[in-house]
N, C-alpha and C positions, 0 to 999 in steps of 0.2 A: 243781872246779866250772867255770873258765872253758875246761876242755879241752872239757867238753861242751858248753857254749856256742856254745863254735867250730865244734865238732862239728853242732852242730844249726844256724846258718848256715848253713854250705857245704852242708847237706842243702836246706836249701830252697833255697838258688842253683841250687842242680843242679837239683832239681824245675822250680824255674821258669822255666830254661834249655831244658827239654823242652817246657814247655808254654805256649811262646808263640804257637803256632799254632792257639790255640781259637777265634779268630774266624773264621777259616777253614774249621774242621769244623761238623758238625749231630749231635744226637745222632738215631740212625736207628733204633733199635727193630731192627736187623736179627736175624731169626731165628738161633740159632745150630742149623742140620741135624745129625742123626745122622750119623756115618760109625763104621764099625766098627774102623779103625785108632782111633781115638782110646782104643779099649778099651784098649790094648797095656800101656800103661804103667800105671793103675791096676789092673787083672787083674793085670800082670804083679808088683806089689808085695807085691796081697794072695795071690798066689800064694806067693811068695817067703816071706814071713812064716808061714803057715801051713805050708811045707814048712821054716820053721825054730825051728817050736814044738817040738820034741824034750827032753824031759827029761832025757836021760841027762846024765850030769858031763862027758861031753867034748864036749857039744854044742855047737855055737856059741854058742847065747844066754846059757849055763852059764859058759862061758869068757869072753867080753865081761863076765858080772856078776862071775866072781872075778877078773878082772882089775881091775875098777874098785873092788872092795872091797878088792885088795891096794896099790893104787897111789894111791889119791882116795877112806878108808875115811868122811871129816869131811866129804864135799860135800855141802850142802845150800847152795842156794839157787835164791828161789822165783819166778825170774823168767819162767820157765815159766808160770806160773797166770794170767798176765796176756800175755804175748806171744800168746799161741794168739790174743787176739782181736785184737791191732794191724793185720791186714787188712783185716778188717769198719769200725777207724775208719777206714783209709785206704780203702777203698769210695767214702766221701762226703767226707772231707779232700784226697781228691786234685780231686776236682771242685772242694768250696771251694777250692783252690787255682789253680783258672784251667783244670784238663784237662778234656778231653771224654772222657765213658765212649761205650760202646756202646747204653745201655740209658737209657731217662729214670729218673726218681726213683720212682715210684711200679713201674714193671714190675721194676728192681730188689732195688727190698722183697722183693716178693713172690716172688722168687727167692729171694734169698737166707732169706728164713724156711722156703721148701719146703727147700733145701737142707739147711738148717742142723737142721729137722725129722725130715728122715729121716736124716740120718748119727745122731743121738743116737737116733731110737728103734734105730737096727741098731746100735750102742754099745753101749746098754743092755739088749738084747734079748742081744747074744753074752756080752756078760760074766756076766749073769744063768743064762743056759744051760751055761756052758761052768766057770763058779766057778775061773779058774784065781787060782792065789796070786802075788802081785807078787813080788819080790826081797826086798821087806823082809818077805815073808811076810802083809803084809795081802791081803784081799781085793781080787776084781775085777780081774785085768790084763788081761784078753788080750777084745779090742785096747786100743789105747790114747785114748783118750777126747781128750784136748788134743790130741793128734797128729791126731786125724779132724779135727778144730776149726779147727785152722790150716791144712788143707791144704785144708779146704772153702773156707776165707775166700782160699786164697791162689786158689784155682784160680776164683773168682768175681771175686778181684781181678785176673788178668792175663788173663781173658775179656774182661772191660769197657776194660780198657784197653791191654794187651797190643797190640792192633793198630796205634794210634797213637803206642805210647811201648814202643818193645822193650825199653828196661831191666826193665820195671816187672814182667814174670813171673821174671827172675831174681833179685830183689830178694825178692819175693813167698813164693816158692817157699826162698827161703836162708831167712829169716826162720822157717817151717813148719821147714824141716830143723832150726833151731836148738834149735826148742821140742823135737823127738823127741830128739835128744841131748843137751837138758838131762832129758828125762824118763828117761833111761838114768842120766844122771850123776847124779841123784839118787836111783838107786837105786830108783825106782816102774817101771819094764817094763824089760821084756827087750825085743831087737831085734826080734823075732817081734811081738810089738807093735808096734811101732811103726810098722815095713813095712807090717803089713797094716791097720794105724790111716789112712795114709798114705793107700792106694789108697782103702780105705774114703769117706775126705773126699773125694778126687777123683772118685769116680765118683760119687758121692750130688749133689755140685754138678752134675755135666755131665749127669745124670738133669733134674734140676731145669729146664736150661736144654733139655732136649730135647723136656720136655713142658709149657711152659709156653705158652701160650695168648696171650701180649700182647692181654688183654684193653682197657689203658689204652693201647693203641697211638694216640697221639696227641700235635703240638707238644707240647713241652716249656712248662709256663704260664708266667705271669709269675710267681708265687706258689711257686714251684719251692724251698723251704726249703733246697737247697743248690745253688742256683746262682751264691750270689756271686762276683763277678768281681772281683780285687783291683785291676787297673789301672788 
């Protein structure tokens, strides 16, 4: 218990070592523009993922699951179920903590529910269509649902803050990687999953921010529900 303790300290020393320069920034509402390289990388995943749904027994995703059933047949734990959202808190934990997003509080809502709206209805639309069977033989794999989840919330989390605090997309994005390969190691999807669960979340958030409208485009209020400032 006191390792994590310690552990959680030095985590927010570190945080607040970055962000001590919020009185110095403004939060800007700045647009974030379409460019077509930013496709690269989500395409490229769910690409990758779908050219590695193959059935056969020597397939990659086949091998990956009976390597993990010969080697780690008892893993089961469900920290996964709960990770996939730890970005979304950090969203607004990293502002209560003194950082500046990109986005005020009310035009980031509203992002992130568009995002977070369309990666589960395309979740729920491919797994419904496509009826592929997990590893452990239930229902529903293909994509992978948490995996879309965390990597929406990570790619919303290092949009907003990303530019002012460069750790904070590798942190983000490790955090996302973690949840898909606990979803492997426990046995619920194959890598095919999780690849294209992966680009899924990223591209469904960067949708979100391409057509969003900054309707509430305006100062940051005094009533700003997460604006406190700890100093």
């Amino acid at each position: 218990m006191k390792k994590w303790i310690s552990l959680f300290i030095v985590f927010n020393m570190f945080v607040l070592s970055f962000s001590q320069n919020k009185d110095s920034l403004n939060i800007e509402n700045k647009r974030y523009d379409y460019k077509y390289k930013k496709l690269y990388v989500p395409v490229g995943l769910m690409i990758a993922g779908a050219a590695l749904d193959g059935n056969g027994s020597k397939s990659i995703k086949n091998q990956i699951k009976d390597y993990r059933n010969s080697h780690y047949p008892d893993f089961k734990y469900h920290i996964d179920d709960y990770a996939q959202y730890a970005p979304f808190v950090a969203l607004y934990g990293f502002e209560w903590l003194g950082m500046t997003p990109r986005t005020d509080w009310k035009n980031r809502t509203a992002i992130a529910i568009k995002g977070e709206l369309l990666t589960l209805a395309l979740v729920y639309t491919l797994k419904i269509t496509l009826n592929e069977k997990r590893p452990d033989r239930s229902a529903y794999s293909f994509p992978s649902g948490h995996t879309a989840d965390a990597f929406a919330g990570a790619t919303i989390l290092a949009m907003e803050y990303g530019e002012n605090y460069k750790w904070v997309p590798y942190a983000s994005y490790s955090v996302a990687t973690g949840v898909g390969v606990m979803r492997m190691a426990n046995n619920k999807h194959y890598i095919s999953d999780v690849l294209f669960g992966a680009g899924l979340g990223i591209l469904s958030m960067k949708v979100a921010y391409w057509t969003h409208q900054y309707k509430w485009n305006k100062p940051q209020s005094e009533t700003d529900p997460f604006a406190g400032n700890i100093y």
